[in-house]
C-alpha positions in Angstrom: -4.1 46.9 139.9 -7.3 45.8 141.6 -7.4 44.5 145.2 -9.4 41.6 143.5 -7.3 40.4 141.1 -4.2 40.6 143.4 -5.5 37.8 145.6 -7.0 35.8 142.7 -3.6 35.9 141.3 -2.7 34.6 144.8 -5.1 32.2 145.9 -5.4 30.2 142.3 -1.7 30.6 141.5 -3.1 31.9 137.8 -5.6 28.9 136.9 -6.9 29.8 134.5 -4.6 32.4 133.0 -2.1 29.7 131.3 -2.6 26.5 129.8 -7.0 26.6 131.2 -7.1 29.6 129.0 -8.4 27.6 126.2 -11.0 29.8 125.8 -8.8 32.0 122.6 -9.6 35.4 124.3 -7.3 36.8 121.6 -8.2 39.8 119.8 -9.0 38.3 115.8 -11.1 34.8 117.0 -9.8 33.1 113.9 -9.8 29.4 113.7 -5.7 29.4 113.5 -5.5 31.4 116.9 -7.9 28.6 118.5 -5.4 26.1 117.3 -2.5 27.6 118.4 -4.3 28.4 121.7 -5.2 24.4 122.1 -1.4 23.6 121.3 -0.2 26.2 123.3 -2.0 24.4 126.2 -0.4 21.2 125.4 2.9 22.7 125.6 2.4 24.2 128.4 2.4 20.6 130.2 5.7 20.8 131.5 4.8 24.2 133.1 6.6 23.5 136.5 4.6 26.0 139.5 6.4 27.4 142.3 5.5 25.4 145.6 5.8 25.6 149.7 8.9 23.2 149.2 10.4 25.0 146.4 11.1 28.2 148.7 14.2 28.9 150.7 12.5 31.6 152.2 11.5 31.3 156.5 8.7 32.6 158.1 10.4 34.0 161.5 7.3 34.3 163.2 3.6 33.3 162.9 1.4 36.8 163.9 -2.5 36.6 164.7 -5.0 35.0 162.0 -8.3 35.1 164.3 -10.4 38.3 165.0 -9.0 40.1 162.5 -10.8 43.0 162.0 -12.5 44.9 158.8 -14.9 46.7 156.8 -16.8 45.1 153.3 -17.7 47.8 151.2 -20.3 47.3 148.5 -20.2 50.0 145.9 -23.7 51.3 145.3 -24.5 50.7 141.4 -25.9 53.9 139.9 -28.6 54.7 137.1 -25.1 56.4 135.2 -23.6 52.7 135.7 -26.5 50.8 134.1 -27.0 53.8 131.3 -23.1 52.7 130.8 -23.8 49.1 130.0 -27.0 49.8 128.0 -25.2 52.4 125.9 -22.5 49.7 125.3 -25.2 47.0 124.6 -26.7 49.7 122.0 -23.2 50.7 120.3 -22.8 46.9 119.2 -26.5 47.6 117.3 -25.3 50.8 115.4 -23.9 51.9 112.4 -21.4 54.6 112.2 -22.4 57.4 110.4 -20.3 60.7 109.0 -21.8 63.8 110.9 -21.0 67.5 109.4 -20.0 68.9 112.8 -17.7 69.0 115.6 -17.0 66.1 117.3 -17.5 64.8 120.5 -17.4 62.4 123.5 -18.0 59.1 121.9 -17.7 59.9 118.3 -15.2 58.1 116.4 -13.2 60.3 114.6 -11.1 59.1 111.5 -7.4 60.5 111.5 -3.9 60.5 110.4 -1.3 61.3 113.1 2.3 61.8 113.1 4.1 61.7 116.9 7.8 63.2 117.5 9.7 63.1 120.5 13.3 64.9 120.9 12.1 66.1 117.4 12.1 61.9 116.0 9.1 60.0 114.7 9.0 56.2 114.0 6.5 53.3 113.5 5.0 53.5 116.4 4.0 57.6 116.4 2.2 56.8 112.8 -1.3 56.1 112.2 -3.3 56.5 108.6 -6.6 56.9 108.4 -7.1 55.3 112.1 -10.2 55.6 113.4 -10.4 56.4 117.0 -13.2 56.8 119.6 -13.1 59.9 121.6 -13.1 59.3 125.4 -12.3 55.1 124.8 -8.4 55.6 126.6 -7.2 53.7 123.6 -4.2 56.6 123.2 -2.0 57.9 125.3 -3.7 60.5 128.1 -4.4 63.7 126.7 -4.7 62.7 123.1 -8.1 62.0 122.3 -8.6 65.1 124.7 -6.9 67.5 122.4 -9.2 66.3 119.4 -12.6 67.1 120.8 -14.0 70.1 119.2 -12.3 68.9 115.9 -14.1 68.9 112.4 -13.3 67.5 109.5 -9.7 68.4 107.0 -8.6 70.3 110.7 -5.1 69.5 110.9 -4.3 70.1 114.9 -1.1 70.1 117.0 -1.5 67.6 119.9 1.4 68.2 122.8 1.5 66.2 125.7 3.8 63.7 128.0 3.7 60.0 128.3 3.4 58.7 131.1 6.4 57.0 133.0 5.3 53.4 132.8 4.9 53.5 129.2 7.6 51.4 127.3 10.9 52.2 127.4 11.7 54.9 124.4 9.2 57.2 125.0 8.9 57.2 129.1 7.7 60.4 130.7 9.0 61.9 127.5 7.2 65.3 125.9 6.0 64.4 122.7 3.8 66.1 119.5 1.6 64.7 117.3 0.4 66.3 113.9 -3.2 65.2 113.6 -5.5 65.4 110.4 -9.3 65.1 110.4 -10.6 62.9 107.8 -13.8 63.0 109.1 -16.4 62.7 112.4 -18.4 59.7 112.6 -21.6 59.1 115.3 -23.1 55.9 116.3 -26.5 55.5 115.2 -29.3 53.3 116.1 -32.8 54.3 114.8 -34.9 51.4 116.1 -34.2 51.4 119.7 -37.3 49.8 120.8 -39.0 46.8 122.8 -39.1 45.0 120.0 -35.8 45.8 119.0 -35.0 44.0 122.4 -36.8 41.3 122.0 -35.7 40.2 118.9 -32.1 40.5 119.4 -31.6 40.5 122.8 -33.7 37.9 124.1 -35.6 40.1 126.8 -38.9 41.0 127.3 -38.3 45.1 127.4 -35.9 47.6 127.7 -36.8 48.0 131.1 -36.4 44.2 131.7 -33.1 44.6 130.1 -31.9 46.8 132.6 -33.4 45.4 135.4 -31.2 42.6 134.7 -28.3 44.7 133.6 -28.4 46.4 137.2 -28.8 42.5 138.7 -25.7 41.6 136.9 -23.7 45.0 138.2 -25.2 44.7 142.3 -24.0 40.7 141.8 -20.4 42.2 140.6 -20.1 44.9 143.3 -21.0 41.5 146.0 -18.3 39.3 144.5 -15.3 42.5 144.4 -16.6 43.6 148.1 -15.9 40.2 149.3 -12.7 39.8 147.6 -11.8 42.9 148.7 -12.4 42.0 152.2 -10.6 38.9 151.6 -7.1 40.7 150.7 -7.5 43.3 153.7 -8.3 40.9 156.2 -5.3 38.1 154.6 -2.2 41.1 154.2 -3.7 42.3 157.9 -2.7 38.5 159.0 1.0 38.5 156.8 1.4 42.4 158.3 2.0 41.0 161.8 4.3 38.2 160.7 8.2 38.0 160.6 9.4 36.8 157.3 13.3 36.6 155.7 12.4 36.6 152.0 14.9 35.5 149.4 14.9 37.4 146.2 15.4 34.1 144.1 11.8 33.1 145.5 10.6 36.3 144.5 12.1 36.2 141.0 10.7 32.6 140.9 6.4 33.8 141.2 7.5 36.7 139.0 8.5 34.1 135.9 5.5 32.1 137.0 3.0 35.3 136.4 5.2 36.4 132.9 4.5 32.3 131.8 1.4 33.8 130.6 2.3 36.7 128.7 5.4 34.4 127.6 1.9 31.6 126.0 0.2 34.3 124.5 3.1 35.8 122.6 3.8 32.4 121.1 0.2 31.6 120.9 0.5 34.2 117.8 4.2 33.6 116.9 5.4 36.6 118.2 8.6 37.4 120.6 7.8 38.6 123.9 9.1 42.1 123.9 7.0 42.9 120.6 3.6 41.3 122.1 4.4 43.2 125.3 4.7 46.4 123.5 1.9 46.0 121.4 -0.6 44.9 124.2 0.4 46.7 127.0 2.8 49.4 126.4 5.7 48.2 128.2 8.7 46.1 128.0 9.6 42.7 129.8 11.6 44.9 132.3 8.9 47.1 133.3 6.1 44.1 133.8 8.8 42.0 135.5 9.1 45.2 138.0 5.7 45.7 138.3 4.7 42.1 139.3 7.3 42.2 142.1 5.1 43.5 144.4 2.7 40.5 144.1 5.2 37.8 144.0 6.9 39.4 146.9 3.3 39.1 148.9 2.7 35.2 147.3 6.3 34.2 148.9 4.4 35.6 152.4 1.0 34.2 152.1 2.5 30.8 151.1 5.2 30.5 154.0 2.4 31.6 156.8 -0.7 29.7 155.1 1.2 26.7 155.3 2.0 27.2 159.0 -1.8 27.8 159.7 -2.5 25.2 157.8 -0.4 22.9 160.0 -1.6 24.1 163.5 -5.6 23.8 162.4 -4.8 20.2 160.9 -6.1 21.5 157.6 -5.6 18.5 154.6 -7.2 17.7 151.6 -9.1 14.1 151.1 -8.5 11.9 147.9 -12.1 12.6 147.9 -11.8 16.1 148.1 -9.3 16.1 145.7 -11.3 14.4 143.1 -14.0 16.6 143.9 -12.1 19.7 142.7 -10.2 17.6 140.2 -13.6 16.8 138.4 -14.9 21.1 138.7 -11.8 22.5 137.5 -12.3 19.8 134.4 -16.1 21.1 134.1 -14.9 24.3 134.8 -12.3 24.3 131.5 -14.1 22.1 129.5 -11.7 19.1 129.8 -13.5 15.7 129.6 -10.9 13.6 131.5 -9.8 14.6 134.6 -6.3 13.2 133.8 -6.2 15.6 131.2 -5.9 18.8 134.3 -3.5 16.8 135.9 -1.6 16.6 133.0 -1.5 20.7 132.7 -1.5 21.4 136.6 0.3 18.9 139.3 -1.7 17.5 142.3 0.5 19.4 144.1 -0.2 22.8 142.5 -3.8 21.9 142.8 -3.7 21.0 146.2 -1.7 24.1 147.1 -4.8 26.3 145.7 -7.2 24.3 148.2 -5.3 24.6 151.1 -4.6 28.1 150.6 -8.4 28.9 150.0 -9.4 27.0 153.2 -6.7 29.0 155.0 -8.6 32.6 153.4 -12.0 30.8 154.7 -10.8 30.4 158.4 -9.6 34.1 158.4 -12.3 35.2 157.2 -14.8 33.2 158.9 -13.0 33.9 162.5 -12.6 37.6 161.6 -15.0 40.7 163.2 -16.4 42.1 160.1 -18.2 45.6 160.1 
């Protein structure tokens, strides 16, 4: 997991990632997943967050928060980066085509696969006529490895090993798939042009296209090396604090972060283990596990962010409440204000702002190199 989202997972306690994610990211776009997105956001009213008062946990002792010290590190974006977006921009253009040759690295090859493991198959090791790009990490490592060099009607043997968080019947099992060829497909695009870009793409050139492409990518880079700084210099602060965690506080952020995996699977009337499985490849278990990590640092930051809050005298205005009341409306597309209040308490939103004021005064009072 990225540095980045770790502590925007922290610092907006998952705004955003519930109820405000009205947006229907889901996979089909249909006008019934919309729906269910809006409702699902309505339902998730009585969403109850996990606040400063809520924790039994202590904070034993309060370690140094000013002149921390640390690097930010802006990864340099390459030509190979920029090609990457273009070539993605491009592939949206194309039409696949069937090619009479061995395929490659970003061919999409169309296949029927059969998996065992201990010598078993079952739903989820079949696939019929499943097209698949090479080199995409849609399968399992070492899969669409194994099928480069294939042509079409080649039936190949595919042996590897998933890996150990992947869900729970198959785990750091050996497995082998039976894989036939139906046929290699390329991406074409034959009028790749300025005009091309200019009529579809709303830019002057290619060049101006990436030009702003590389923009876009040096912008990113800025945002994730700040962010990055952010979480060094904030678990540099909670590294020289005392805490005596409780687990139940722990367990608490952990059902907090699975409240959005638990919308989504109802967003498209589906029971949590099965939507797990499907989009991630792991079970409730497993996730739960992995997040504890997170909630474990989230129990930190909260107990010694409220403590620095208290000794600078740091407090949010009804003005400054309103303030961010109003952007996170703007920000969501919710045209009363009462309407965010109505997803997210004053008191969850006024945890976010006091926690991002404490990141400010760490970072502001740090020595940054």
């Amino acid at each position: 997991m990225k540095r980045k989202y770790v502590l925007f997972c922290l610092a907006v306690f998952l705004l955003g990632l519930t109820a405000c994610g009205s947006s229907g990211n889901g996979d089909n776009g249909t006008d019934t997943a919309q729906e269910n997105t809006e409702e699902s956001a309505e339902e998730t009213s009585g969403y109850d967050p996990v606040l400063y008062e809520d924790l039994t946990s202590t904070l034993v002792s309060l370690g140094p928060y000013k002149g921390l010290e640390a690097q930010r590190a802006v990864t340099a974006v390459t030509d190979e980066d920029v090609q990457a977006e273009v070539d993605a921009i491009k592939k949206e253009y194309s039409q696949l085509e069937t090619v009479d040759r061995a395929a490659q690295e970003g061919d999409v090859v169309v296949i029927d696969f059969t998996g065992y493991v201990d010598g078993e198959t079952s739903d989820s090791l079949q696939g019929t006529e499943y097209s698949l790009e090479l080199g995409s990490g849609e399968m399992v490592p070492g899969f669409e490895d194994q099928l480069i060099g294939a042509v079409a009607d080649e039936t190949r043997e595919i042996s590897l090993t998933f890996p150990e968080e992947y869900y729970e019947e198959v785990a750091g099992k050996d497995a082998v798939f039976e894989v036939y060829v139906h046929e290699v497909q390329e991406y074409v695009l034959d009028d790749w042009s300025d005009e091309f870009v200019q009529e579809n793409l709303d830019y002057d050139s290619i060049a101006d296209m990436e030009s702003s492409i590389r923009a876009n990518l040096e912008q990113t880079a800025e945002e994730e090396a700040e962010s990055n700084l952010e979480y060094d210099l904030v678990a540099a602060f909670l590294e020289g604090c005392e805490f005596e965690i409780q687990d139940t506080d722990v367990e608490a952020y952990i059902d907090q972060m699975m409240s959005e995996y638990e919308t989504y699977a109802a967003m498209y009337s589906m029971g949590l283990d099965e939507f797990l499985e499907q989009s991630l490849g792991v079970t409730e278990a497993q996730l739960r596990e992995a997040f504890r990590e997170t909630a474990n640092f989230r129990v930190q930051m909260t107990l010694a962010f409220h403590k620095v809050a208290e000794e600078e005298g740091l407090t949010v205005s009804e003005e400054e409440y309103q303030e961010q009341l109003q952007s996170l409306a703007d920000q969501y597309g919710y045209e009363d204000t009462a309407d965010i209040e109505a997803v997210y308490s004053r008191d969850m939103i006024e945890e976010q702002m006091i926690q991002e004021r404490v990141i400010s005064l760490i970072v502001e009072n740090a020595v940054i190199s």
